[in-house]
N, C-alpha and C positions, 0 to 999 in steps of 0.2 A: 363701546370703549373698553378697549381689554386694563387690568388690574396691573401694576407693573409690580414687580419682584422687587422687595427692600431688603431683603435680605442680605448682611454684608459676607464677600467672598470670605471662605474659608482658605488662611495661608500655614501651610506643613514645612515645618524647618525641618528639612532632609539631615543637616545635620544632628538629630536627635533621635533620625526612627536608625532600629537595627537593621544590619545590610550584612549580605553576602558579599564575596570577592572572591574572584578565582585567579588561578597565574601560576608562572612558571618560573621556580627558582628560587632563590635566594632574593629577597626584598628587603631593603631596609624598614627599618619598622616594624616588622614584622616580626610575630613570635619564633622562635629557634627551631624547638621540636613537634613533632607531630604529639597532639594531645591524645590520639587515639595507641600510635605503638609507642610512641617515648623515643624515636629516632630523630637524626637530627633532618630539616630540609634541605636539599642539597641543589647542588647547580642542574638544571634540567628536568627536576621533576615537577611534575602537576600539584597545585597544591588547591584548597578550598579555606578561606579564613573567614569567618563567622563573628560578627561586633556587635555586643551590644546595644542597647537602648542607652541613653545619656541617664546616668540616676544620681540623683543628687549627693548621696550616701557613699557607694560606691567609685562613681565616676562610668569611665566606657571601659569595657576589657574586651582581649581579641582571643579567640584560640584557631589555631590551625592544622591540617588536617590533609596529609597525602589523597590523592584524589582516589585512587586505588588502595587504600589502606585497610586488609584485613587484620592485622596483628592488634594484639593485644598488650596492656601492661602485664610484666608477668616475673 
């Protein structure tokens, strides 16, 4: 007779781990400027927005990031 597993499932609220997202354009919601050159995003380009873990202190914050972006603040 095999042993059975009591073990109770492990459940992950996705709403709490940090996530990537990628997209094109102007999104609402969305941060304004690129964090990397300090330009604004605009209609049509690539963009990468980076979120967060949920922290009780804090809360969740986003930055965004041209997909192509070598510039700099400067």
């Amino acid at each position: 007779m095999q042993k059975q597993n009591r073990r109770k499932p492990q459940v992950i609220d996705a709403t709490q781990t940090p996530y990537t997202a990628f997209g094109v354009g102007v999104v609402k919601g969305n941060p304004r400027k690129c964090i990397k050159c300090g330009e604004r995003i605009k209609r049509g380009e690539h963009w990468r927005k980076d979120t967060s873990a949920a922290d009780p202190e804090h809360g969740r914050y986003s930055v965004i990031q041209h997909a192509t972006c070598a510039g700099a603040r400067g």
